[in-house]
KOLMIZA-407085 format. One record per residue (C-alpha): x, y, z; residue in three letters. Coordinates in steps of 0.2 Angstrom, whole numbers, padded with zeros to 4 digits, always signed. Example, Ala and Ser with C-alpha at 12.3 -4.5 7.8 and 13.67 -1.06 7.14 Angstrom:
2
+0062-0022+0039ALA +0068-0005+0036SER 
***
This chain:
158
+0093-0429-0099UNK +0101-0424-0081UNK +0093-0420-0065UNK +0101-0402-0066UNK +0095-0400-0082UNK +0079-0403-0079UNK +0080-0391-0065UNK +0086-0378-0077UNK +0071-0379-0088UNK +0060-0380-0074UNK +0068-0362-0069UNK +0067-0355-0086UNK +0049-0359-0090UNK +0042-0357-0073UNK +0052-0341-0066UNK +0047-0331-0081UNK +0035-0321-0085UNK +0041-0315-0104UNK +0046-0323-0118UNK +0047-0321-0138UNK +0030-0327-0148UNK +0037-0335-0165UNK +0023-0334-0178UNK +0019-0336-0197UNK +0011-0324-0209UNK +0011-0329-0225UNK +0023-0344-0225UNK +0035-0329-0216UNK +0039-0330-0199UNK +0037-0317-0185UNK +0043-0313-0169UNK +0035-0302-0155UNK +0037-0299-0134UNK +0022-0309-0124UNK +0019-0310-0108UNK +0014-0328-0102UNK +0009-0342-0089UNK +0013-0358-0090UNK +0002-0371-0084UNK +0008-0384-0067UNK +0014-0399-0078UNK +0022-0386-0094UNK +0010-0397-0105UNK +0002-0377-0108UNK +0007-0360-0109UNK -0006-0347-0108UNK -0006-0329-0117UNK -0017-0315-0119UNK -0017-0305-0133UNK -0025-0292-0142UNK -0033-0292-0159UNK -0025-0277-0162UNK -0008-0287-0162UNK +0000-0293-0180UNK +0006-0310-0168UNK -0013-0313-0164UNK -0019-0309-0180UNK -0004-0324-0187UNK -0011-0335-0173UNK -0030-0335-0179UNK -0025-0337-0195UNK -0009-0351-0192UNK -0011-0357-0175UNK +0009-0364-0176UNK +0017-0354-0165UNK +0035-0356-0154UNK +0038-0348-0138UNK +0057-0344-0134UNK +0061-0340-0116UNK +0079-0339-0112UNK +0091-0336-0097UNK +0096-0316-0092UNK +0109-0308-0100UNK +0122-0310-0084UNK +0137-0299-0094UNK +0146-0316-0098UNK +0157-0314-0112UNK +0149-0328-0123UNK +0132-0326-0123UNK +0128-0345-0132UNK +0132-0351-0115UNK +0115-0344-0107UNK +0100-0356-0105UNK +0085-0356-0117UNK +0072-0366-0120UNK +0058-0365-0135UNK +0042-0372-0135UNK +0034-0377-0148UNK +0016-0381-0151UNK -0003-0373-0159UNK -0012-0361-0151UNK -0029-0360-0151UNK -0041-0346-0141UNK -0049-0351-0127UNK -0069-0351-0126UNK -0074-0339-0112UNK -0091-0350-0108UNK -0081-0363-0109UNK -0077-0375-0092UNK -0057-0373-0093UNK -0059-0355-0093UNK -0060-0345-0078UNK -0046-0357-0071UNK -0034-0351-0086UNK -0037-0333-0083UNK -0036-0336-0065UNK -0018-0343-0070UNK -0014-0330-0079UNK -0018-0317-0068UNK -0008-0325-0053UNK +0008-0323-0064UNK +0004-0305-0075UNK -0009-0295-0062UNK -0008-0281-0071UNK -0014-0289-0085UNK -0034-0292-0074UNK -0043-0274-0084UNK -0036-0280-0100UNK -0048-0294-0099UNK -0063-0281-0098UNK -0056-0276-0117UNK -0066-0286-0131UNK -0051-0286-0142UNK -0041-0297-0130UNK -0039-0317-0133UNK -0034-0330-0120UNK -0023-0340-0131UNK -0020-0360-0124UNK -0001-0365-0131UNK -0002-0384-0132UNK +0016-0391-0130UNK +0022-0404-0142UNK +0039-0405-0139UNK +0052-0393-0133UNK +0073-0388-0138UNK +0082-0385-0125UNK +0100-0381-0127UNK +0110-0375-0110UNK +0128-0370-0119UNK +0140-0380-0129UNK +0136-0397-0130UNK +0121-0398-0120UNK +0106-0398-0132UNK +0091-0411-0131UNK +0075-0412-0139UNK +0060-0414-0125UNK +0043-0423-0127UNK +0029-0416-0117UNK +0032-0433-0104UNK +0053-0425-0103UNK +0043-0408-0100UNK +0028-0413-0084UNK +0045-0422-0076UNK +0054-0406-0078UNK +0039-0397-0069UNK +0041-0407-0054UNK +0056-0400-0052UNK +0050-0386-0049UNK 
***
């Protein structure tokens, strides 16, 4: 994979904040708006969710889950040409007492502040999405499958 490539993903994953949740629900999948943070070396996306949410109640239930972020919509007239980039990976809730934590919600918060009294709510979840590979496809012709090594070179990139 190029240099500029991994550049690209670099931008997508880390300069968003948003990004559609893939789940499944009885074998049928799913797709819902989350706001996330990725960890330093993209090994890790972090989400908090309410219970309250059908994607959250999928997750608990199948922790399978992909995560699509993609390039703004700049007005160009073919739209396939814009950059995306779907993680793909288990989520599992992160233990509150547990060491890793208070540095996740710290991460989080740095990228989605508004998101600190949510975290007072019982019915939200820190999610961990562990990365195990990633499809990146940047327009015609320029599509390549990434393995979490492809991904923490991408991140120092960035």
């Amino acid at each position: 994979m190029k240099h500029e490539e991994l550049t690209i993903v670099a931008a997508l994953i880390g300069g968003s904040r948003q990004a559609a949740l893939g789940t499944l629900h009885g074998g049928a999948p799913f797709v819902s708006m989350v706001g996330y943070a990725a960890e330093p070396d993209f090994g890790g996306v972090l989400l908090h969710l309410s219970r309250l949410s059908a994607h959250t109640r999928h997750l608990l239930d199948a922790p399978a889950a992909a995560l699509l972020i993609a390039e703004r919509d700049d007005g160009r007239d073919d739209v396939q040409t814009l950059a995306r980039i779907t993680l793909v990976g288990d989520a599992q809730p992160l233990d509150p007492a547990g060491a890793s934590y208070a540095a996740a919600r710290e991460r989080y918060l740095a990228r989605l502040p508004a998101a600190e009294m949510l975290f007072s709510f019982p019915d939200f979840v820190l999610f961990r999405l562990a990365v195990r590979e990633a499809r990146y496809v940047g327009g015609f012709a320029r599509a390549y499958t990434l393995t979490p090594a492809q991904l923490r070179q991408a991140a120092e990139q960035s």
